[in-house]
VOVO-414623 format. One line per 5 residues: number of its first residue (from 1); for each residue x, y, z of N, C-alpha, C, O. Coordinates in steps of 0.05 Angstrom, whole numbers, plus 5000, padded with zeros to 4 digits. Last residue first. Example, Ala and Ser with C-alpha at 12.3 -4.5 7.8 and 13.67 -1.06 7.14 Angstrom:
BEGIN
2	5257:4955:5142:5273:4979:5143:5258:5001:5157:5268:5023:5161; 5264:4886:5156:5246:4910:5156:5264:4934:5156:5285:4934:5169
***
This chain:
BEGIN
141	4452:6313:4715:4486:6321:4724:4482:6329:4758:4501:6335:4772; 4450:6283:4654:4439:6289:4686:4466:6297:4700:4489:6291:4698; 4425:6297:4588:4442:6284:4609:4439:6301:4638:4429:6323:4642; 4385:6262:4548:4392:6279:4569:4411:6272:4579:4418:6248:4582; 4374:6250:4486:4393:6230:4495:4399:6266:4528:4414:6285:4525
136	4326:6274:4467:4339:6247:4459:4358:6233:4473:4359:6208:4474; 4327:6318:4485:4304:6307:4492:4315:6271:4485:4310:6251:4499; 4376:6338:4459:4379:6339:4486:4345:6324:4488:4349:6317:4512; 4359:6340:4403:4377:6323:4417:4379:6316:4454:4383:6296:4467; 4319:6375:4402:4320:6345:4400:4335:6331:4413:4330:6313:4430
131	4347:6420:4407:4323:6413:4432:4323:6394:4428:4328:6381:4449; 4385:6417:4368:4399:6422:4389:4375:6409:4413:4381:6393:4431; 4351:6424:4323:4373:6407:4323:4373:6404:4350:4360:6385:4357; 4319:6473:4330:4304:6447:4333:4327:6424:4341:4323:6408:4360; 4334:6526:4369:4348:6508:4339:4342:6485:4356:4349:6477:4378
126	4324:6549:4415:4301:6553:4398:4320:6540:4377:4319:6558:4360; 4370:6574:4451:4344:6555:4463:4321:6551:4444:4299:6549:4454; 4408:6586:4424:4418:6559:4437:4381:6555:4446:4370:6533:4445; 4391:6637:4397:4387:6607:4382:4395:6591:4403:4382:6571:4398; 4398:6675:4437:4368:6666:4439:4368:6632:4425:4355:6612:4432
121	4458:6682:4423:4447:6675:4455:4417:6657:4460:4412:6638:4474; 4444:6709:4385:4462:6685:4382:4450:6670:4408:4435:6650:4409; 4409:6746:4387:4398:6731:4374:4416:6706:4379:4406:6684:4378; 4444:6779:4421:4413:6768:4429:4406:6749:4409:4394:6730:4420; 4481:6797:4379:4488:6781:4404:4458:6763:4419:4456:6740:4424
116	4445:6822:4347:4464:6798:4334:4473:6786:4349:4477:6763:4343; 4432:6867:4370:4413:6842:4363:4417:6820:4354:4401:6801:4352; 4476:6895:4384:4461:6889:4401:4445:6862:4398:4443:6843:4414; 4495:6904:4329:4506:6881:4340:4499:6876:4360:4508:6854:4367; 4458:6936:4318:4455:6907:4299:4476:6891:4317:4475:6866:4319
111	4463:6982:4347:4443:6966:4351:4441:6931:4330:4426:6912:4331; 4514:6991:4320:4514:6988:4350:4493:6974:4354:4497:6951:4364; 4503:7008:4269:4521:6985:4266:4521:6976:4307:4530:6954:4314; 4474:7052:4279:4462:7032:4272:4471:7001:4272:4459:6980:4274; 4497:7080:4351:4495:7079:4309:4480:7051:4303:4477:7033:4319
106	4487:7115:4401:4487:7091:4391:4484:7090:4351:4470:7101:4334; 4517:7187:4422:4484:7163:4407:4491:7133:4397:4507:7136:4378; 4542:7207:4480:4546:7193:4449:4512:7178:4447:4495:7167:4461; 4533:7211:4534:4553:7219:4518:4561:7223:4493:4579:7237:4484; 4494:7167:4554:4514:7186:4571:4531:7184:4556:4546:7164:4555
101	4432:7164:4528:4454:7148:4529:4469:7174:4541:4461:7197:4538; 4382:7180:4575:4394:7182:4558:4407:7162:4552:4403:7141:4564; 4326:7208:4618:4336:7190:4609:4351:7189:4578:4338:7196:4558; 4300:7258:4669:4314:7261:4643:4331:7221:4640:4345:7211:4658; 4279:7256:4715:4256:7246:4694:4281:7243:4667:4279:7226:4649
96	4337:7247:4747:4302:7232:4745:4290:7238:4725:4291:7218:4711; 4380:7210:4697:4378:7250:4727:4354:7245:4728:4346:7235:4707; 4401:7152:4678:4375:7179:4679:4389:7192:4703:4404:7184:4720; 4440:7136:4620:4443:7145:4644:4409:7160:4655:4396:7175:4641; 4467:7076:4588:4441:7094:4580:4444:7114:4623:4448:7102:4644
91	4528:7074:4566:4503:7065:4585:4488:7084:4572:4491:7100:4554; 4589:7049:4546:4565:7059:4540:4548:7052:4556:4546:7028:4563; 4650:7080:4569:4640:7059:4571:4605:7068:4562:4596:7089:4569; 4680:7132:4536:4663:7128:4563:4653:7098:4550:4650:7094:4526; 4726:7189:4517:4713:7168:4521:4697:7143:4541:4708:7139:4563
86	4729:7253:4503:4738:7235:4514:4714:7209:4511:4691:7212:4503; 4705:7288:4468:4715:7284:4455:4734:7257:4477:4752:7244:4466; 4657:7309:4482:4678:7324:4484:4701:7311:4476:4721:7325:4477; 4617:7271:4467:4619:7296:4442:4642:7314:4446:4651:7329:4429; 4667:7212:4467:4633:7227:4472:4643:7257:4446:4658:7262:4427
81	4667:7150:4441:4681:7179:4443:4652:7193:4449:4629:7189:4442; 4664:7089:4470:4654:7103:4459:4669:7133:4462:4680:7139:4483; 4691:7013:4485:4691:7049:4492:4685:7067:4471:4699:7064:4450; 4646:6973:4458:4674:6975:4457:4660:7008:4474:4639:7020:4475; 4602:6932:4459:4610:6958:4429:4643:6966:4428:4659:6966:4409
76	4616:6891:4488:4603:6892:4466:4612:6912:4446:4625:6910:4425; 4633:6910:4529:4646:6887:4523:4630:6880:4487:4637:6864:4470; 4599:6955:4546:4624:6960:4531:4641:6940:4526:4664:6945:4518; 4550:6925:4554:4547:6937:4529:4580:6946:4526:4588:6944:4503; 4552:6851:4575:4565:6879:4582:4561:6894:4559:4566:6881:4539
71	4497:6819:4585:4515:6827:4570:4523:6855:4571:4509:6876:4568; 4475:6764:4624:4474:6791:4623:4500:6800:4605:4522:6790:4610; 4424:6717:4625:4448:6727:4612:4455:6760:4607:4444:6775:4592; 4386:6654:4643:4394:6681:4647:4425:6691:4633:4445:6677:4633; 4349:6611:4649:4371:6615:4641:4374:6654:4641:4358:6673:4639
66	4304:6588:4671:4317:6560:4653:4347:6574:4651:4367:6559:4652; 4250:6608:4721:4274:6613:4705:4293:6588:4706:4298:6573:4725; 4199:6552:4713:4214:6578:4723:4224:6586:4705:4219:6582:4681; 4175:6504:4700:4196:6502:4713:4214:6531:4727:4233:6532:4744; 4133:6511:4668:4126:6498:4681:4149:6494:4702:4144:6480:4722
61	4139:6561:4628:4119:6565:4655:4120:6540:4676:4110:6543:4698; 4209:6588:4634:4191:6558:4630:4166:6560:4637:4167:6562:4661; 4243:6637:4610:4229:6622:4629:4211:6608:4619:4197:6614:4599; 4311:6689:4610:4287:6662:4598:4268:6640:4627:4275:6633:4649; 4334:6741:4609:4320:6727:4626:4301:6700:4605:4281:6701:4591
56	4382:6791:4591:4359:6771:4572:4361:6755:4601:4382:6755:4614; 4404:6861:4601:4401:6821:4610:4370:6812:4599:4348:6821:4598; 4453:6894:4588:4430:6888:4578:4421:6855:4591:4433:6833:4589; 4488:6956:4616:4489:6921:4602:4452:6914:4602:4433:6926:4613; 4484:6999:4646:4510:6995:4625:4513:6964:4613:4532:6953:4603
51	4458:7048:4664:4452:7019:4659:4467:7015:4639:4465:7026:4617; 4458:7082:4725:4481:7073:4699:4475:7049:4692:4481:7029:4706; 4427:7090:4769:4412:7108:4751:4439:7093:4723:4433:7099:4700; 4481:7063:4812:4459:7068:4801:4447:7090:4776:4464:7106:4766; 4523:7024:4794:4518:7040:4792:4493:7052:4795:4481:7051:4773
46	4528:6955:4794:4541:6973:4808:4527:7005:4813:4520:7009:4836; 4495:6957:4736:4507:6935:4745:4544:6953:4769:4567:6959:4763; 4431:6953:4715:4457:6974:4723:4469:6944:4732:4460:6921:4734; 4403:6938:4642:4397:6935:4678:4429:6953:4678:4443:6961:4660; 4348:6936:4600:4374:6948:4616:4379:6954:4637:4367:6970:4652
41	4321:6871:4585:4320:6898:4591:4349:6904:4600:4367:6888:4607; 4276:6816:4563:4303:6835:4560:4302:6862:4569:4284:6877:4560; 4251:6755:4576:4245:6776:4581:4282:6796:4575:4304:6788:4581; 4218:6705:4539:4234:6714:4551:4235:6751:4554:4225:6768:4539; 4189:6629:4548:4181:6664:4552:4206:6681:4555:4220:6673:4574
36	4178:6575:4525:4197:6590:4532:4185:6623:4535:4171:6634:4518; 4139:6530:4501:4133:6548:4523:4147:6562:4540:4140:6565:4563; 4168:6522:4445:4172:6501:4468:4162:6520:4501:4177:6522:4520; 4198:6589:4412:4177:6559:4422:4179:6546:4438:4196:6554:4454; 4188:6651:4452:4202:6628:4437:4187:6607:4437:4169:6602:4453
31	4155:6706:4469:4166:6682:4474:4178:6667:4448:4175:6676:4425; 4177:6769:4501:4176:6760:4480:4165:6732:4485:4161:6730:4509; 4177:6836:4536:4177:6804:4544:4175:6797:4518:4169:6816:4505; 4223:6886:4551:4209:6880:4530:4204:6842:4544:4220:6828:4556; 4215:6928:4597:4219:6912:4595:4209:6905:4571:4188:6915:4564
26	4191:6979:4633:4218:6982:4611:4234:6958:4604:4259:6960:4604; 4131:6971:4621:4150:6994:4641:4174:6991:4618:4175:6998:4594; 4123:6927:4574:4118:6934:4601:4136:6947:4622:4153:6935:4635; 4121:6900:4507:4137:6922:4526:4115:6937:4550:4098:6954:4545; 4120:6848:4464:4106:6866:4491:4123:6886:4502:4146:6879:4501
21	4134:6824:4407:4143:6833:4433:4131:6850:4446:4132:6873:4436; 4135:6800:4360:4112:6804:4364:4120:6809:4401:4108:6795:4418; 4200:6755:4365:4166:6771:4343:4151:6775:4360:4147:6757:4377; 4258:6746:4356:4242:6768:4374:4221:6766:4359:4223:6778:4337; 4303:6717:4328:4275:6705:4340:4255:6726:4369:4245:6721:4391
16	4320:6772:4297:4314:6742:4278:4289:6726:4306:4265:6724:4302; 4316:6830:4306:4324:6807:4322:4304:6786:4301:4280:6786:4295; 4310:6888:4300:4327:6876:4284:4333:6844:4289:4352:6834:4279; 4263:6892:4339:4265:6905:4319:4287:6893:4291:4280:6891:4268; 4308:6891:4390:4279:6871:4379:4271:6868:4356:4270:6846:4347
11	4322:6943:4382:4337:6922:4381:4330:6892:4380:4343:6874:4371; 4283:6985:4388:4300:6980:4361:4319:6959:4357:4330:6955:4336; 4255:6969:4430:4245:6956:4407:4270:6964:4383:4274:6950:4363; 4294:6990:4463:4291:6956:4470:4278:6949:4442:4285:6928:4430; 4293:7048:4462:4322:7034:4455:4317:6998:4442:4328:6986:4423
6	4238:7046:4471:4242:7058:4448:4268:7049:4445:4272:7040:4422; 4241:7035:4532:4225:7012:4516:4228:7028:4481:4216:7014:4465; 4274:7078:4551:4288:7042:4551:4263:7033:4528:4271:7024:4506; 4239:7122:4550:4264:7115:4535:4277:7086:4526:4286:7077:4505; 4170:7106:4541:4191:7110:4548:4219:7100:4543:4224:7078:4534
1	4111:7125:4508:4132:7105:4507:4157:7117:4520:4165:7138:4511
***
């Protein structure tokens, strides 16, 4: 098991509509009801080898991708103190084989709000209320 897919299940792991999740290379795929599939991992954003945000991917088999969402981890946790004692936006960093967080370990209260964001994000496509309605009354745009 590699690094990302050991970060990805602890945050799956705490997730209200994550069950029963696959993990391929360094992706976790999941699905949701209504033939939703979705896929989460850590992506860079600028940087290479600096994956400093997390993107959830959703998809339809019969229509594609429905939705996509990438979440900044330091818009999330906030700036982190490393061990020297300055502070760093949080990523996970690799030097080739070597894969980490750069600086600091993530706490438990870090990964719950990992999952607490994913999960908010996940309910818009899985609360019965909400699919009804929109099957009930669409709108076209």
């Amino acid at each position: 098991m590699n690094f990302f897919t050991q970060e990805l299940k602890k945050i799956c792991n705490r997730s209200e509509y994550i069950q029963d999740p696959k993990f391929v290379g360094r992706v976790a795929v999941f699905r949701l009801p209504d033939c939703v599939t979705g896929k989460m991992e850590f992506v860079t954003r600028g940087y290479a080898d600096h994956y400093s945000a997390l993107k959830i991917s959703l998809f339809n088999r019969k229509e594609g991708q429905i939705d996509c969402q990438i979440i900044d981890l330091a818009e999330l946790l906030g700036m982190k103190k490393m061990r020297s004692g300055n502070t760093v936006a949080p990523h996970i960093w690799r030097a080739g084989s070597d894969v980490s967080w750069y600086g600091f370990a993530p706490t438990e209260s870090d990964y719950d709000k990992m999952a607490e964001t994913t999960d908010d994000y996940l309910s818009c496509f899985t609360d019965q209320d909400i699919l009804e309605d929109e099957l009930l009354n669409p709108t076209f745009s």
